[in-house]
C-alpha positions in Angstrom: 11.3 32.1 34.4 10.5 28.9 36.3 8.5 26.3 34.7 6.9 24.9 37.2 3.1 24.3 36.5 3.6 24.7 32.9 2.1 21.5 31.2 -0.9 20.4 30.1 -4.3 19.3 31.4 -4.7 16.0 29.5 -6.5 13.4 31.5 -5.4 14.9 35.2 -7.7 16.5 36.6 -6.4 16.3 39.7 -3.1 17.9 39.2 -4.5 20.4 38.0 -6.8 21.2 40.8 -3.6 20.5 43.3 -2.3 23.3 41.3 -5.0 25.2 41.7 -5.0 25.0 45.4 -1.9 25.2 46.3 -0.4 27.7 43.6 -3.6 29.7 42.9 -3.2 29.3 39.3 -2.1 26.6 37.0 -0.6 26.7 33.2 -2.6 24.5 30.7 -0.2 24.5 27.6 -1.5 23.9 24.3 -5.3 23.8 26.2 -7.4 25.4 22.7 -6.8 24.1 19.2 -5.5 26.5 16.6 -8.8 26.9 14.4 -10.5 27.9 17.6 -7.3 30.7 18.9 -8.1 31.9 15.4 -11.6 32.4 15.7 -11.4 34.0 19.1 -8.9 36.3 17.9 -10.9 36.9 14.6 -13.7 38.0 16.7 -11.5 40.0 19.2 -10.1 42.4 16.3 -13.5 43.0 14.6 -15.5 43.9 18.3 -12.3 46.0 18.9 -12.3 48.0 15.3 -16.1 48.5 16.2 -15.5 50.0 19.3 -12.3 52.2 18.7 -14.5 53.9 16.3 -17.5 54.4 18.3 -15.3 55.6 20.9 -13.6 58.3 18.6 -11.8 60.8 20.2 -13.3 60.8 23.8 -11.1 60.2 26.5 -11.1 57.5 28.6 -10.0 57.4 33.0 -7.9 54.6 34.4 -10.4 51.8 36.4 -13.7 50.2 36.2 -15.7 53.4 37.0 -14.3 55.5 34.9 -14.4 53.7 31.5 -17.6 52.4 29.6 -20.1 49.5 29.3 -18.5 48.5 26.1 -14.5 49.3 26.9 -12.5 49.7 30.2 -9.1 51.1 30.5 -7.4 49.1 33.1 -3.8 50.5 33.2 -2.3 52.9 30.5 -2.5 52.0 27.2 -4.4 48.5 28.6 -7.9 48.0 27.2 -10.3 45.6 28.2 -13.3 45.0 26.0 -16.4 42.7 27.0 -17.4 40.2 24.2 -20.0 37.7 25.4 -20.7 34.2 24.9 -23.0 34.3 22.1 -20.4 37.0 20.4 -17.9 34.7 20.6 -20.1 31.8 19.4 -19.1 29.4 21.8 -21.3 27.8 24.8 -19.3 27.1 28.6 -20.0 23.7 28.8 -18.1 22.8 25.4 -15.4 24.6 26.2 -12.2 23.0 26.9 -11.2 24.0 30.2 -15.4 23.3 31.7 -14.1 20.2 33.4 -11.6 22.0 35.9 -14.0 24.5 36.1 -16.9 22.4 37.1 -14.8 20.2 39.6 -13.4 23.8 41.3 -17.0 25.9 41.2 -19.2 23.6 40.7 -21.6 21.7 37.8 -23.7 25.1 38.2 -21.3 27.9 38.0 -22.1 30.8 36.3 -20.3 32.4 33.5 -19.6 36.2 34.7 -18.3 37.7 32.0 -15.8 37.4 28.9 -13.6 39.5 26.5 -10.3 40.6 25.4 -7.5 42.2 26.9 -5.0 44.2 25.0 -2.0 45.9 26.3 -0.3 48.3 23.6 3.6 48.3 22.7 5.0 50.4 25.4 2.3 50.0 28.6 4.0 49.4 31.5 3.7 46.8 34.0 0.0 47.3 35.7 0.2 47.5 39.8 -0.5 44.2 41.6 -3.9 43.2 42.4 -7.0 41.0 43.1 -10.0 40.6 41.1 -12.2 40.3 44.0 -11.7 40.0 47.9 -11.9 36.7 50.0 -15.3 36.5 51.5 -14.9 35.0 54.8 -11.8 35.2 57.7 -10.9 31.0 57.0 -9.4 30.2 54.1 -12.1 28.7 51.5 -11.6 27.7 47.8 -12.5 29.9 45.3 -15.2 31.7 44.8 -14.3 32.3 41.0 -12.0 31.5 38.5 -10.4 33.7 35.8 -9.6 32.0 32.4 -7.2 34.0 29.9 -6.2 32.3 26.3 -3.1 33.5 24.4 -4.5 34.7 21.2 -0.9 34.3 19.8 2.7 33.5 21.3 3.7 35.9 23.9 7.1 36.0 24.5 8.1 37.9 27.8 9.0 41.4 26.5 5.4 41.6 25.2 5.0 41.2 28.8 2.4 37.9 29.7 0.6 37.9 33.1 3.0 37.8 36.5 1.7 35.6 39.5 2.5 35.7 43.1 2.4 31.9 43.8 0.3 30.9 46.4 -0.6 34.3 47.3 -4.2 33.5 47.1 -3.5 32.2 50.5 -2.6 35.8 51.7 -5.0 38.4 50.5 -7.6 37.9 52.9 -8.4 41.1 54.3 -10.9 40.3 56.8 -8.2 37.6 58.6 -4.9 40.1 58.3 -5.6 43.7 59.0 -3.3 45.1 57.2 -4.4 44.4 54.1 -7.0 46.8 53.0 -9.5 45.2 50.5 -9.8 48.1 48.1 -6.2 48.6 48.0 -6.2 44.6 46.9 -8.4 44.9 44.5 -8.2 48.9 42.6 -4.3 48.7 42.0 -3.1 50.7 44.6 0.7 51.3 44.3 2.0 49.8 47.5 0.4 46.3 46.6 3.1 44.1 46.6 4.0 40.5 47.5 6.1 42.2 50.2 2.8 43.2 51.6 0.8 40.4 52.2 3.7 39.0 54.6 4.8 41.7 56.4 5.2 41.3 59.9 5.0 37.9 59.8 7.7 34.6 59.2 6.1 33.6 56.1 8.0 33.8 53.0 7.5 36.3 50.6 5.1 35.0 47.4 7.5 34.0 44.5 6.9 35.7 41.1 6.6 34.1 38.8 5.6 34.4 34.9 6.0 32.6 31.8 6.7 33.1 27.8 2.9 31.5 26.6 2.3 30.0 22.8 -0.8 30.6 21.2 -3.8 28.5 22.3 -2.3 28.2 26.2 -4.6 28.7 29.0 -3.5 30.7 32.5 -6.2 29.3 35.0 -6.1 31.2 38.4 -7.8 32.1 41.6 -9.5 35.6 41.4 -8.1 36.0 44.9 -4.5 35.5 43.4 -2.6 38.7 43.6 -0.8 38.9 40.1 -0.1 41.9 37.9 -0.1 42.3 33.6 4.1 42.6 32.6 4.8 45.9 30.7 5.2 45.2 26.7 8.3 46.0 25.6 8.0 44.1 22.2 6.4 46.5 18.9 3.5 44.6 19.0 0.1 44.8 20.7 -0.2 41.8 23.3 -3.8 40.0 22.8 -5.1 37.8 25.4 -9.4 36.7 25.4 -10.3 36.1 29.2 -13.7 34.1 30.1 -14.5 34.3 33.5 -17.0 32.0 36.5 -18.2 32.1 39.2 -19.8 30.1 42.1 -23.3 30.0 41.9 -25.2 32.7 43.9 -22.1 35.0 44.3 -22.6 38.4 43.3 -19.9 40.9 43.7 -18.6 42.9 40.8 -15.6 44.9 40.6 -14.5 44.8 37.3 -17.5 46.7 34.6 -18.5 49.2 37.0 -19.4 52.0 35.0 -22.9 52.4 33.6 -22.4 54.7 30.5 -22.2 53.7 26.7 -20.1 54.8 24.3 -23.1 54.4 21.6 -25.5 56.8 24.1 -25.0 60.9 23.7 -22.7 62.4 26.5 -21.6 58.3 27.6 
């Protein structure tokens, strides 16, 4: 574990956005107070409890399209539930990390989506992977930002989001073809760092991950490939995640499917 990154916000701005560029992704420790970890997590378990039991015994695929509106299964035994804004009680512009999000997206970037993230005792590491795809052959600064809040300490055997540094610098698709972009972005199992270098001089994308305490904030490029650690700990690993967007931008890959849990045959 390097700890590199790890510190922080405070009053600097612009070391965080430095971060941001160059690292694609930067470590704001101690970013939410504990009252307000409490109350995300408070409302995390009670959308969860209400959804497990909608959901019953139904099964549920691996991926976007083949979960529901209200619950996704992302990897095995790795559930990812939407809760919104209002759900949450809490508007963007209040919250703590707005600022670095305003500078990076812009005073009118739009909030995409929110929720929580658990990963049960046992799940194994995810594959690597994007959130969405670069959108033009130069390199540009991001077109959204992904923010996820420890809900509790995570030590590293409950196994806390891994990060190929920099990489958001090598995912393009439309400048290297051999990337494929739905390979990048549906965790297909020969995304590695490896991959984004191959045939070229350019080092390999260090991996990198880090132990979090409760109330830190991972900040990171959606173009950043990175991965979810497997949880070796007994415990369930519980991460919230709020999400933005530049204004105007539109794709989606991550709540594809269109049925309900709460509709007959969803």
């Amino acid at each position: 574990m390097n700890d590199k990154g790890a510190r922080a916000i405070g009053s600097s701005l612009d070391d965080a956005r430095l971060r941001l560029s160059n690292d694609g992704f930067v470590v704001l420790v101690g970013m939410c107070e504990a009252s307000f970890v409490a109350h995300l997590l408070d409302v995390a378990l009670d959308r969860s409890r209400e959804v497990t039991e909608a959901l019953g015994s139904r099964s549920i695929g691996i991926g976007s399209a083949a979960g529901f509106v209200e619950v996704v299964q992302r990897s095995p035994g790795r559930w990812d539930i939407p809760i919104s804004l209002s759900e949450f009680g809490v508007e963007d512009q209040s919250l703590p990390w707005w600022p670095l999000v305003a500078d990076t997206l812009g005073t009118d970037a739009e909030h995409s989506f929110s929720g929580v993230v658990y990963s049960d005792p046992g799940s194994p590491a995810q594959c690597w992977h994007i959130d969405s795809p670069h959108v033009t052959a130069e390199h540009r600064s991001p077109h959204a930002l992904n923010i996820m809040v420890a809900l509790h300490d995570i030590p590293l055997a409950m196994g806390p989001t891994e990060f190929a540094r920099g990489s958001h610098q090598l995912t393009n698709h439309l400048q290297n073809s051999r990337l494929v972009s739905d390979e990048l972005v549906y965790q297909h199992e020969t995304t590695f760092p490896e991959q984004l270098v191959a045939g070229s001089q350019d080092e390999v994308p260090e991996r990198i991950s880090y132990p979090l305490t409760a109330g830190t904030c991972l900040v990171f490029d959606d173009r950043l490939l990175h991965r979810g650690l497997g949880n070796d700990s007994a415990n369930r690993r519980s991460v919230a995640y709020f999400a933005y967007r530049q204004s105007g931008y539109q794709e989606n890959t991550h709540f594809e499917s269109q049925r309900s849990i709460y509709r007959a045959g969803g």
